[in-house]
C-alpha positions as CSV (number, residue, x, y, z in Angstrom):
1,X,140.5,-62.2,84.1
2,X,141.9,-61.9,80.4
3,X,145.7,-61.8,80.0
4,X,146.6,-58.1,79.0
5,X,148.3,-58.9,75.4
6,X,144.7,-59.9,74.4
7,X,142.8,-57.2,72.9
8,X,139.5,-56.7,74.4
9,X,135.8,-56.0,72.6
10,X,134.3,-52.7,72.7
11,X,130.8,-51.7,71.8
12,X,130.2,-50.0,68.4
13,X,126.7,-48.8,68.2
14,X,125.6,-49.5,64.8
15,X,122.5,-47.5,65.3
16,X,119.9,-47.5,62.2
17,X,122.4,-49.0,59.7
18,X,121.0,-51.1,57.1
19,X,122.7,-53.5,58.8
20,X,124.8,-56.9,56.9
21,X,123.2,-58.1,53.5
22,X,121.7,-61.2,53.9
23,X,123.3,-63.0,50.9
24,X,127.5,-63.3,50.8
25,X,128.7,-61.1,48.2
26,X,132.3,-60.9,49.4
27,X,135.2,-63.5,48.4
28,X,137.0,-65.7,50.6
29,X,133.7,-67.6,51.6
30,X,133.1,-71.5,51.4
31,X,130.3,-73.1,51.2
32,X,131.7,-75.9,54.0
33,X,129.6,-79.2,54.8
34,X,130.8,-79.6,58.0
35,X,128.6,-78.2,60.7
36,X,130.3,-75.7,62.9
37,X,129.5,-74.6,66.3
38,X,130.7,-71.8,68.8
39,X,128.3,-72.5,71.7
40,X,130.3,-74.5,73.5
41,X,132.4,-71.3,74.3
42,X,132.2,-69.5,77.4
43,X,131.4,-65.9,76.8
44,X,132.4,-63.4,79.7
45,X,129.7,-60.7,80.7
46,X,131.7,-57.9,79.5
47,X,131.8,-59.6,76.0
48,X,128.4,-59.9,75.2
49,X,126.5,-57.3,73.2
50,X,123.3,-56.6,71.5
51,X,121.9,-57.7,67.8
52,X,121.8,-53.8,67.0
53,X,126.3,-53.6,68.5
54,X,129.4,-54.0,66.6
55,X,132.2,-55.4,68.4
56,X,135.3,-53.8,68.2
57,X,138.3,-55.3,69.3
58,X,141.4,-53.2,70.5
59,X,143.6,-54.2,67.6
60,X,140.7,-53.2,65.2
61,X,139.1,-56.6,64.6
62,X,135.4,-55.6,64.2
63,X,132.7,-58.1,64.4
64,X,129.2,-57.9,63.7
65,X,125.7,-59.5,62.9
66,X,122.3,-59.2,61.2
67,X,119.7,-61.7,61.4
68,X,116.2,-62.5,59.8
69,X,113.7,-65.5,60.4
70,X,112.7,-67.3,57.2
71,X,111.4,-70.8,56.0
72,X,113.8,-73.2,54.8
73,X,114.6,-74.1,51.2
74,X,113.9,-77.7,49.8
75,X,117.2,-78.2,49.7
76,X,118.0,-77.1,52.9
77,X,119.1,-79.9,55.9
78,X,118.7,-79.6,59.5
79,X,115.3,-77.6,60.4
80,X,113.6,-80.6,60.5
81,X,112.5,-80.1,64.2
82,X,111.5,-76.9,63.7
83,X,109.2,-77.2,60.6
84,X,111.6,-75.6,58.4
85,X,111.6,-72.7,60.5
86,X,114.9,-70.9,60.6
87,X,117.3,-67.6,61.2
88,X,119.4,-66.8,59.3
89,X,122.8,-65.2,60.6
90,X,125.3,-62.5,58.4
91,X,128.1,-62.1,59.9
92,X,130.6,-59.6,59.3
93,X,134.3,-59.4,60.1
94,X,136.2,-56.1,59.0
95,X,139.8,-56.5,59.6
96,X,141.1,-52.7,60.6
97,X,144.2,-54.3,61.5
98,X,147.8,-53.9,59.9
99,X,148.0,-58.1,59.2
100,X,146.2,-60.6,57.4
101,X,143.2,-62.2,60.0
102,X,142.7,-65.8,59.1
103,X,138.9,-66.2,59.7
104,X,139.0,-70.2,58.6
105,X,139.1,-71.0,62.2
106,X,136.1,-68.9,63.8
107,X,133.0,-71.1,64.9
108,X,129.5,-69.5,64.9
109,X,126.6,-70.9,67.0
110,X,123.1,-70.1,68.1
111,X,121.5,-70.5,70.9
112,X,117.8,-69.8,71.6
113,X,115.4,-69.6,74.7
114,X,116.6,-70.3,77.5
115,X,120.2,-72.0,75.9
116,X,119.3,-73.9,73.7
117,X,121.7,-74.9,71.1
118,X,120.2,-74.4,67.6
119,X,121.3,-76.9,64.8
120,X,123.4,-75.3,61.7
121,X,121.2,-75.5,58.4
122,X,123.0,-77.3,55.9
123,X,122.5,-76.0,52.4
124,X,123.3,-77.7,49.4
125,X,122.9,-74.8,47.0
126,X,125.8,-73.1,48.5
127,X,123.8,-69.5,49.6
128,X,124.3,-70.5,53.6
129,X,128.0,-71.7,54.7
130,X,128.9,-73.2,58.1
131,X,131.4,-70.1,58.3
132,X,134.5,-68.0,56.6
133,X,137.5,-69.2,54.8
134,X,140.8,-67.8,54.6
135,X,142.7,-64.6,55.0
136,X,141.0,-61.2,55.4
137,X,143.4,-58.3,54.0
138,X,144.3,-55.4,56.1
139,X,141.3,-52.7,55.5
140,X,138.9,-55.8,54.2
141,X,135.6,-57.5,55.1
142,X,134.2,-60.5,54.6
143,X,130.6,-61.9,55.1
144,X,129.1,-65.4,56.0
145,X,125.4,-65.9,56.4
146,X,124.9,-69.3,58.3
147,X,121.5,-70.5,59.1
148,X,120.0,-71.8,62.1
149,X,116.9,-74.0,63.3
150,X,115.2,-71.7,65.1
151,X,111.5,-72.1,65.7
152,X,109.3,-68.7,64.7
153,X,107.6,-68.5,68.9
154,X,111.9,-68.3,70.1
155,X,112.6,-65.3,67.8
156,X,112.3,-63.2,71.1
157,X,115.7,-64.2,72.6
158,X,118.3,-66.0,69.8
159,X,122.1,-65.6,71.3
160,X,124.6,-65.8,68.4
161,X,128.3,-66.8,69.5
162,X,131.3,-65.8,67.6
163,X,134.7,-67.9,69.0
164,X,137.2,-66.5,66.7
165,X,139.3,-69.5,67.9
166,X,142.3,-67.8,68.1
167,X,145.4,-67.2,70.7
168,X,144.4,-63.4,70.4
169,X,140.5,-62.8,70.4
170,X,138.3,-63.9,73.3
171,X,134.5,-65.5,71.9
172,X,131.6,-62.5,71.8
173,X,128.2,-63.2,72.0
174,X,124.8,-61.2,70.5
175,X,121.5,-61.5,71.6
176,X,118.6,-59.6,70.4
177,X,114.9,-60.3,68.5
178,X,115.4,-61.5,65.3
179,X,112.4,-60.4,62.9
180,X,111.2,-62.4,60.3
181,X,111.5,-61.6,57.2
Protein backbone atom coordinates (compact mmCIF):
# COMPACT_ATOMS: atom_id res chain seq x y z
CA UNK A 1 0.00 0.00 0.00
CA UNK A 2 1.32 3.59 -0.98
CA UNK A 3 1.54 6.16 1.77
CA UNK A 4 -1.40 8.78 1.20
CA UNK A 5 0.86 12.05 0.64
CA UNK A 6 2.01 10.24 -2.59
CA UNK A 7 0.08 11.18 -5.53
CA UNK A 8 -1.17 8.28 -7.35
CA UNK A 9 -1.25 7.60 -11.47
CA UNK A 10 -4.41 7.77 -13.28
CA UNK A 11 -5.10 6.63 -16.82
CA UNK A 12 -5.37 9.32 -19.54
CA UNK A 13 -6.52 7.78 -22.68
CA UNK A 14 -4.57 9.38 -25.38
CA UNK A 15 -6.74 7.85 -27.98
CA UNK A 16 -5.64 8.50 -31.79
CA UNK A 17 -3.17 11.25 -30.94
CA UNK A 18 -0.23 11.50 -33.11
CA UNK A 19 1.37 10.49 -30.29
CA UNK A 20 5.37 11.90 -28.96
CA UNK A 21 7.67 12.93 -31.96
CA UNK A 22 10.29 10.71 -32.26
CA UNK A 23 13.28 13.15 -32.28
CA UNK A 24 13.79 15.66 -28.95
CA UNK A 25 12.90 19.05 -29.94
CA UNK A 26 12.45 20.40 -26.41
CA UNK A 27 15.31 21.96 -24.10
CA UNK A 28 16.52 20.69 -21.06
CA UNK A 29 17.68 17.32 -22.67
CA UNK A 30 21.35 15.74 -22.49
CA UNK A 31 22.76 13.59 -24.52
CA UNK A 32 24.26 11.51 -21.19
CA UNK A 33 26.81 8.42 -21.72
CA UNK A 34 25.95 6.74 -18.85
CA UNK A 35 23.47 4.01 -19.42
CA UNK A 36 20.39 4.34 -17.29
CA UNK A 37 17.97 1.75 -16.27
CA UNK A 38 14.41 1.72 -14.43
CA UNK A 39 13.74 -2.09 -14.54
CA UNK A 40 15.00 -2.87 -11.59
CA UNK A 41 11.88 -1.03 -10.09
CA UNK A 42 8.92 -2.73 -8.82
CA UNK A 43 5.82 -1.58 -10.59
CA UNK A 44 2.46 -2.19 -8.65
CA UNK A 45 -0.52 -3.57 -10.80
CA UNK A 46 -2.53 -0.50 -10.43
CA UNK A 47 0.50 1.52 -11.99
CA UNK A 48 0.89 -0.07 -15.08
CA UNK A 49 -0.81 1.17 -18.28
CA UNK A 50 -0.91 0.61 -21.94
CA UNK A 51 1.53 2.06 -24.88
CA UNK A 52 -1.76 3.99 -26.28
CA UNK A 53 -2.30 5.67 -21.88
CA UNK A 54 -1.01 8.73 -20.43
CA UNK A 55 -0.30 8.60 -16.85
CA UNK A 56 -1.56 11.23 -14.89
CA UNK A 57 -0.43 11.68 -11.55
CA UNK A 58 -2.74 13.43 -8.80
CA UNK A 59 -0.55 16.51 -8.45
CA UNK A 60 -0.57 16.86 -12.36
CA UNK A 61 2.68 15.16 -13.28
CA UNK A 62 1.70 13.51 -16.71
CA UNK A 63 3.81 10.82 -18.17
CA UNK A 64 3.75 9.35 -21.38
CA UNK A 65 5.34 7.22 -24.30
CA UNK A 66 5.53 6.48 -28.07
CA UNK A 67 7.66 3.94 -29.47
CA UNK A 68 8.86 2.69 -33.03
CA UNK A 69 11.21 -0.31 -34.02
CA UNK A 70 14.13 0.77 -36.30
CA UNK A 71 17.72 -0.36 -37.30
CA UNK A 72 20.50 1.08 -35.61
CA UNK A 73 22.80 3.84 -36.77
CA UNK A 74 26.60 3.14 -37.39
CA UNK A 75 27.29 5.02 -34.68
CA UNK A 76 25.01 3.57 -32.52
CA UNK A 77 26.43 1.13 -29.33
CA UNK A 78 24.71 -1.55 -27.65
CA UNK A 79 22.29 -3.60 -30.31
CA UNK A 80 24.98 -5.75 -31.02
CA UNK A 81 22.95 -8.87 -29.89
CA UNK A 82 20.15 -7.99 -31.56
CA UNK A 83 21.55 -7.26 -35.10
CA UNK A 84 21.08 -3.70 -34.77
CA UNK A 85 17.60 -4.17 -34.15
CA UNK A 86 16.09 -1.61 -31.91
CA UNK A 87 12.96 0.56 -30.36
CA UNK A 88 13.08 3.46 -29.82
CA UNK A 89 11.27 5.12 -26.74
CA UNK A 90 9.86 9.14 -26.56
CA UNK A 91 9.06 9.91 -23.51
CA UNK A 92 7.14 12.75 -22.49
CA UNK A 93 6.79 14.47 -19.10
CA UNK A 94 4.33 17.53 -18.85
CA UNK A 95 4.63 19.18 -15.57
CA UNK A 96 0.84 20.55 -14.80
CA UNK A 97 2.09 21.22 -11.42
CA UNK A 98 2.56 24.69 -9.55
CA UNK A 99 6.69 23.80 -8.89
CA UNK A 100 9.57 23.13 -10.93
CA UNK A 101 9.84 18.95 -11.44
CA UNK A 102 13.51 17.99 -11.65
CA UNK A 103 13.40 15.10 -14.21
CA UNK A 104 17.55 14.54 -13.93
CA UNK A 105 16.82 11.76 -11.62
CA UNK A 106 14.05 9.57 -13.63
CA UNK A 107 15.47 6.09 -15.00
CA UNK A 108 13.82 4.56 -18.08
CA UNK A 109 14.13 0.87 -18.94
CA UNK A 110 12.82 -1.78 -21.30
CA UNK A 111 11.88 -4.91 -20.83
CA UNK A 112 10.79 -7.37 -23.60
CA UNK A 113 9.25 -10.96 -23.75
CA UNK A 114 8.76 -12.52 -21.03
CA UNK A 115 11.21 -9.83 -18.73
CA UNK A 116 13.79 -9.44 -20.32
CA UNK A 117 15.88 -6.49 -19.62
CA UNK A 118 16.70 -4.64 -22.93
CA UNK A 119 20.20 -2.92 -23.13
CA UNK A 120 20.15 1.14 -23.58
CA UNK A 121 21.51 2.12 -27.13
CA UNK A 122 24.26 4.40 -26.74
CA UNK A 123 24.51 7.04 -29.40
CA UNK A 124 27.27 9.04 -30.15
CA UNK A 125 25.59 11.57 -32.46
CA UNK A 126 23.57 12.85 -29.57
CA UNK A 127 19.77 12.17 -31.30
CA UNK A 128 19.05 9.17 -28.47
CA UNK A 129 19.89 10.26 -24.62
CA UNK A 130 19.94 7.79 -21.65
CA UNK A 131 17.19 10.17 -20.20
CA UNK A 132 16.14 14.06 -19.15
CA UNK A 133 18.03 16.78 -17.51
CA UNK A 134 17.08 19.32 -15.28
CA UNK A 135 14.03 21.37 -14.26
CA UNK A 136 10.70 21.22 -16.03
CA UNK A 137 8.69 24.71 -15.46
CA UNK A 138 5.31 24.74 -14.19
CA UNK A 139 2.97 24.35 -17.47
CA UNK A 140 6.15 22.69 -19.49
CA UNK A 141 7.14 19.51 -21.27
CA UNK A 142 10.04 17.95 -22.06
CA UNK A 143 10.97 14.91 -24.39
CA UNK A 144 13.63 12.14 -24.29
CA UNK A 145 13.84 9.49 -26.93
CA UNK A 146 16.11 6.59 -25.49
CA UNK A 147 16.66 3.59 -27.61
CA UNK A 148 16.57 0.06 -26.76
CA UNK A 149 17.95 -3.41 -28.15
CA UNK A 150 15.04 -4.89 -28.92
CA UNK A 151 14.97 -7.70 -31.44
CA UNK A 152 12.17 -7.20 -34.45
CA UNK A 153 10.17 -11.13 -33.50
CA UNK A 154 9.78 -9.34 -29.41
CA UNK A 155 7.96 -6.16 -30.79
CA UNK A 156 4.70 -8.01 -29.58
CA UNK A 157 5.19 -7.39 -25.86
CA UNK A 158 8.06 -4.42 -24.96
CA UNK A 159 7.36 -3.07 -21.14
CA UNK A 160 8.83 0.43 -20.78
CA UNK A 161 9.41 1.50 -17.04
CA UNK A 162 9.43 5.01 -15.90
CA UNK A 163 11.00 5.26 -11.95
CA UNK A 164 10.82 9.00 -11.55
CA UNK A 165 13.14 8.36 -8.57
CA UNK A 166 11.63 10.61 -6.42
CA UNK A 167 10.27 10.81 -2.57
CA UNK A 168 6.80 11.73 -4.35
CA UNK A 169 6.03 9.64 -7.55
CA UNK A 170 5.77 5.86 -7.48
CA UNK A 171 7.58 3.94 -10.99
CA UNK A 172 4.76 3.31 -13.93
CA UNK A 173 5.11 0.89 -16.40
CA UNK A 174 3.77 0.65 -20.42
CA UNK A 175 3.38 -2.20 -22.28
CA UNK A 176 2.01 -2.48 -25.68
CA UNK A 177 3.28 -3.56 -29.60
CA UNK A 178 5.71 -1.37 -30.76
CA UNK A 179 5.45 -1.13 -34.75
CA UNK A 180 8.29 -0.67 -36.72
CA UNK A 181 8.81 2.06 -38.45
Amino acid sequence: MLPANQPQPSVTPTGDSPGVPASPTSPGLSPSQSATSATSAEVLQEQQFSLSDAAEFDDGLLIEIAAVADKAAKTDRGAEATNGEIVIASVRIENKTKEPYDAETVLIGAQYGNGKDAQIIIDKTDELYSGFTGAIKPGGEAIASVGFAVPFSELKKVTFIVDPNDDVHEAISFTGTVSRD
